[in-house]
N, C-alpha and C positions, 0 to 999 in steps of 0.2 A: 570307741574305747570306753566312755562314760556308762556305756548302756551295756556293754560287756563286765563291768567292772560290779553293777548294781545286778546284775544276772547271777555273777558268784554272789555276792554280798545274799543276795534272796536264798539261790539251792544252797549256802550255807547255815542257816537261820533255820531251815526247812529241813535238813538233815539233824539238825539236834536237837530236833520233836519239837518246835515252839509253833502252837497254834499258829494256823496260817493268816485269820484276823492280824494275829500279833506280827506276823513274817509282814506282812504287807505295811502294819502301819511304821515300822520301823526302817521297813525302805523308802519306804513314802518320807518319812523325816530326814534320812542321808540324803537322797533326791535334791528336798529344798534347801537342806544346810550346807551341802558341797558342792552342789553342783546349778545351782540357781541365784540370781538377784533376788528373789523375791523373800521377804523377811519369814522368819519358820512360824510369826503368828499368821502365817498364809495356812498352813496345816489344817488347824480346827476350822479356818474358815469355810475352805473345801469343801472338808468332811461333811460340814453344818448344813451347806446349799446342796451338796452331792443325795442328802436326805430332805430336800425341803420339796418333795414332788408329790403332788397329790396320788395319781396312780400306784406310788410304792407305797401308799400306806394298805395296799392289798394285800400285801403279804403279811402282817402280825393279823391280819381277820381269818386268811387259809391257814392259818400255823393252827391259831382257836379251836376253827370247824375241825382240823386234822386232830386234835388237842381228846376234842368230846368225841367225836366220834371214836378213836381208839378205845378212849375209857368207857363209853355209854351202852357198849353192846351193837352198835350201827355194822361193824364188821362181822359178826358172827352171822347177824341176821342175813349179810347178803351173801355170806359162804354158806348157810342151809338153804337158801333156796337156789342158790345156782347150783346147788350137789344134787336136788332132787330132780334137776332136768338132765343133767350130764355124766352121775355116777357110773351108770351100767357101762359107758365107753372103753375102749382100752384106753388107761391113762384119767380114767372121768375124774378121780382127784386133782390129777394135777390140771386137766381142761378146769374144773372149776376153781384155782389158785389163777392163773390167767385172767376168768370172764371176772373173778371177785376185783381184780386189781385194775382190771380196766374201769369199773365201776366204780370203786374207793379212789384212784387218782380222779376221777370227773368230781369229786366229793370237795378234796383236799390240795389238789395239786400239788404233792410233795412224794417224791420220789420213796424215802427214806421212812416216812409215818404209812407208807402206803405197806412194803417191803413189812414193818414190824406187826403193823394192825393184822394183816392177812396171816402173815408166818408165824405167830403164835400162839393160831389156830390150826392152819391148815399143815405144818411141820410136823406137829405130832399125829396130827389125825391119819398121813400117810404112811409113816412111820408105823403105827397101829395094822395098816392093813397091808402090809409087808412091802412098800414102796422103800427101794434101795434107799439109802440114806444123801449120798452126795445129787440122785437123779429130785429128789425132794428137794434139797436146798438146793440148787441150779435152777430150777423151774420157780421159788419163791422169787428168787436174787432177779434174776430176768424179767420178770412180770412185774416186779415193782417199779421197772426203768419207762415201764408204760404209762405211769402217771403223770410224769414230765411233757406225754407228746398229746395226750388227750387233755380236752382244754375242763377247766382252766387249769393252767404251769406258771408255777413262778418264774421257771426257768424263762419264759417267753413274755412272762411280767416284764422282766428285766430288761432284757431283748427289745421289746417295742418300747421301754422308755428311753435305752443308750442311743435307739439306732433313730430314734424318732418316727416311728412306725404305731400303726392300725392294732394295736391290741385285742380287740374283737377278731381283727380280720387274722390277725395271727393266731386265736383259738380256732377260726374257721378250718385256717390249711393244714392244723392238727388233727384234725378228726380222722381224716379217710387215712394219713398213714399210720395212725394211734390204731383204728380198728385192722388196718391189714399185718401189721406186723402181730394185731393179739392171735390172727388167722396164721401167720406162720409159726409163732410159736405153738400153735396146738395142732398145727399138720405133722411138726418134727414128734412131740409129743407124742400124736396118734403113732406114727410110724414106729419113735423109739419103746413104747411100751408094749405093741402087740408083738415085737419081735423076742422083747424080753419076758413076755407074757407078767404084764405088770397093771394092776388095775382089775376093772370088771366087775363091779360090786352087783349086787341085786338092782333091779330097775324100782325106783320108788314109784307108787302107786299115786294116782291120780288125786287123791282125799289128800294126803301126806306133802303133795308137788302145790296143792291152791293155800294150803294152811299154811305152810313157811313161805309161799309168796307174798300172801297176806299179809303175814306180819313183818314182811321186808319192805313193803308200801312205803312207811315213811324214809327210809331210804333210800329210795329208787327218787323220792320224791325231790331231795336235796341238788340233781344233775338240773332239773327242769327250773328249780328255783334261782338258779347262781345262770346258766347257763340263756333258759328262758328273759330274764330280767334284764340280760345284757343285748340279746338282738332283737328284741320286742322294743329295745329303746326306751323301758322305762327308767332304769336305772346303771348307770355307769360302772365300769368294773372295779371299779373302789367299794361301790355303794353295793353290788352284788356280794362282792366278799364278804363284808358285814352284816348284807340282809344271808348269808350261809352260815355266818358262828353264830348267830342269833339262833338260825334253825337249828344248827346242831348243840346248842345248848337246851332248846327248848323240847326236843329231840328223846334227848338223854335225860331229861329231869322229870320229861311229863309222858311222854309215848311208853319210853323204853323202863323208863324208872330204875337203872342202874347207876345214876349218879344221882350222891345227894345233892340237897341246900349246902350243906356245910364244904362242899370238893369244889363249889365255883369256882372260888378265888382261888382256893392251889394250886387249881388246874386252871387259872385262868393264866395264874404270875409262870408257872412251867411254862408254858405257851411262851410266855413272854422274855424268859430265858433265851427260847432256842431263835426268837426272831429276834431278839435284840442282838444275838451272833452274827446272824444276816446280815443283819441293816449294817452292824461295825465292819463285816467283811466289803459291806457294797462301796461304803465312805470313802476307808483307804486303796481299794482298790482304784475307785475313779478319778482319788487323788494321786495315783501312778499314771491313771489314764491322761490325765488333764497333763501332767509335768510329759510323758513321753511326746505329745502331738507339740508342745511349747517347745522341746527338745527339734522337733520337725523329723521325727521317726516316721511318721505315717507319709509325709511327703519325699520322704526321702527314699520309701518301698513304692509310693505311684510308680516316682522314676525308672523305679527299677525294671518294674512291671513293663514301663514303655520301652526301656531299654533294651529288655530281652525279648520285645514284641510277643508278651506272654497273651494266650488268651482266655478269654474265662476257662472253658474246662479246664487246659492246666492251672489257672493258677486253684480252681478250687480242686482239683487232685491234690496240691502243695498244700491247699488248707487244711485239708482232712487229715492228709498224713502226719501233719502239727501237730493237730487238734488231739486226733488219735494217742500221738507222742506225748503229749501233756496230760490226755486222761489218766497217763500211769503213772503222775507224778503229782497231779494238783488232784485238788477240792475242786467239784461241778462251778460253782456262782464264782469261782478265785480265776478260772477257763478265763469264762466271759467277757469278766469284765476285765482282765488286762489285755485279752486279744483282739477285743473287738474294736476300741479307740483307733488299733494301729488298724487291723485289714478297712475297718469302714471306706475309707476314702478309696481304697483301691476295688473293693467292691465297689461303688459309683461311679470310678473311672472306666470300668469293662462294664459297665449298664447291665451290673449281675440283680435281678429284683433281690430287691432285700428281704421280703416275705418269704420267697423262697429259701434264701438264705437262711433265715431265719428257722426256718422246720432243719435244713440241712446243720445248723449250730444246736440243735435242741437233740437233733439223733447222733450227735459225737457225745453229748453231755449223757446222754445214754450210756453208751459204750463206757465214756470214764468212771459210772458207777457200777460198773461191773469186770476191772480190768485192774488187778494186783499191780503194784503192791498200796493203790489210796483208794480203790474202789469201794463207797462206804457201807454198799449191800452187802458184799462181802462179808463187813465184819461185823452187820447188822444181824443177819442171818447165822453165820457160825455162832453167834451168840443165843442166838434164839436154840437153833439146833443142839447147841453146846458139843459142837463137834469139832475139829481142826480146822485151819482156813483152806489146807490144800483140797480136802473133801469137797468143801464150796466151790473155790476155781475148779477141778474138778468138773463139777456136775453143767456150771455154768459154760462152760467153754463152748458146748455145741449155739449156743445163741448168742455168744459173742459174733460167731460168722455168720451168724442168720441177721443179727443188726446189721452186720456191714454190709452186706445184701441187700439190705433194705436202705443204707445207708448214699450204697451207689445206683439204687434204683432213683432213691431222692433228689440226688446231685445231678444228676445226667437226664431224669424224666421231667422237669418242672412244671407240666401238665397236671401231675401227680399231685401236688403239694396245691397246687391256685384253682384247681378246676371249680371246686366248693368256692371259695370267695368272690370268686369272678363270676359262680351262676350266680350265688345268691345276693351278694356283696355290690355287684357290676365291675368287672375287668378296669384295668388305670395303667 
């Protein structure tokens, strides 16, 4: 009943547009003042240790790299040269909005900085050479959800700190389904645009295809630095994301030379804006986590689980369709961390690998950024486009089913998601 009562309490809070940060810390405060022993200066203490983790100081370093590279030019350079290998195709704009954004999320690993950097480029440019307008923004809004599953993801930062998991190993089992889903979003691609005869530019010439790759080098170079750094074991994926805003500041000020001396610091504190949301969203959300497991919610769903003699695939069918349920109503990192305190232990109880798990919780956070009415590509992208949002949903729609495709490929193949960490990793 307590936990029913603080349910309304939240989707009310959350219906009358109050930042979801703010939704949570104010549930987070009823939690300990009505319904706990524990005194309400337990609140900040929480919040304070819930952020004292060395590994989460990853995420204000990728917010940076995401920061400079948007503003330094890093995203154009790698949309000309992926256009001068792919243009001629049916669809080569929109295949090169895809290859850009699998490359920019290995940059940045943020769903959302991936989605605006690339689309307010590649929006207009389709646009220009008579690509429908909602088939343009559905194919931005989709491709930026690929940044979350190709490593490094904050989203999976998260993930290996809640769940107590292999962070490396968890960029590991992102790779191969990061690259197949960019491959089914440009088979539909291909198919949808040669039907509506859309695309097909001139084939760029050989001189034209080495000069813009050229000068996309120090970009290309950024996956190998952040990425390289971490399974070479020289440096930890804290110390990788650092050693990657470093690059993309040095990137941008000396390569590119589109950002002065003088935008460090502006663009360093914006940067600082959008991860200090984060870090408030991760606090009180774990300070919900911490009070639900105290409440003995998570033990009280094992039971369940044994009750009904559930077994993994059902209960991860039941997860998903949760999961699913909640993308159209929460914030991506808001999912996470309130759902995963509870399922954890009943994940462990049905010996579900949690890595796997783990890609399988990274491709619903997918789907939740491109699923009305809180999807935030969505409204990233209309924005960009400066179109309606129903255009977007719209154009989006055909990869919403092609995620969950790939979604139930993940859940049910777990071959799929471990094969990479167990060859290279060694199997556990």
């Amino acid at each position: 009943m307590t936990v029913l009562f603080l349910f309304l309490v939240f989707l009310g809070l959350l219906c009358l547009g109050l930042p979801i940060a703010f939704v949570l810390g104010v549930t987070a405060f009823l939690m300990i003042a009505f319904f706990s022993p524990a005194p309400l200066q337990m609140v900040p203490e929480v919040m304070y240790n819930a952020l004292d983790t060395f590994p989460l100081m990853a995420i204000p370093f990728f917010v940076i790299a995401a920061q400079f590279m948007v503003q330094g030019g890093t995203s154009r350079y790698l949309i000309n040269a992926a256009n001068c290998w792919v243009r001629h195709w049916w669809g080569g704009l929109a295949m090169v909005t895809v290859v850009s954004c699998m490359i920019f999320g290995a940059l940045c690993g943020s769903s959302v900085a991936t989605a605006l950097a690339i689309g307010v480029i590649v929006v207009p440019a389709m646009l220009e050479h008579g690509y429908p307008r909602p088939f343009a923004l559905g194919v931005v809004s989709a491709s930026g959800t690929i940044a979350i599953m190709i490593p490094p993801s904050i989203a999976m930062i998260i993930y290996g700190i809640m769940a107590d998991e292999s962070i490396p190993r968890l960029f590991m089992a992102g790779i191969l389904p990061g690259i197949m889903q960019g491959a089914f979003y440009m088979i539909w691609i291909r198919f949808d645009a040669k039907r509506k005869n859309i695309g097909g530019a001139p084939k760029a010439g050989w001189g034209e295809t080495i000069r813009t790759t050229y000068k996309a080098i120090p970009a290309f170079c950024m996956p190998v630095i952040i990425l390289g750094g971490i399974y070479s074991g020289f440096v930890t994926v804290t110390e990788a994301a650092a050693l990657g805003a470093v690059a993309a500041i040095f990137i941008s000020l000396f390569i590119y030379r589109e950002v002065g001396v003088s935008r460090v610091i502006p663009l360093t504190a914006e940067a600082m804006k959008s991860a200090g949301m984060i870090m408030f969203i991760i606090s009180t959300a774990i300070t919900i986590g911490n009070w639900l497991t105290e409440a003995g919610l998570p033990a009280r769903l094992v039971q369940v689980a044994k009750d009904l003699n559930l077994s993994a695939f059902a209960f991860l069918l039941a997860v998903n369709m949760a999961l699913l349920l909640l993308g159209c109503l929460l914030e991506v990192v808001s999912i996470l961390l309130i759902t995963l305190p509870i399922i954890l232990p009943v994940l462990k109880a049905l010996d579900i690998n949690l890595i796997h798990f783990g890609i399988v919780m990274t491709l619903n956070m997918e789907v939740a950024l491109i699923t009305p009415p809180v999807g935030l590509n969505l409204y990233v992208i209309s924005g960009v486009g400066k179109a309606p949002l129903a255009e977007t949903i719209k154009g989006v729609t055909p990869y919403i089913f092609i995620t969950i495709f790939q979604l139930l490929l993940i859940t049910y193949w777990p071959p799929y998601t471990l094969f990479l960490p167990n060859l290279i990793m060694g199997a556990r």
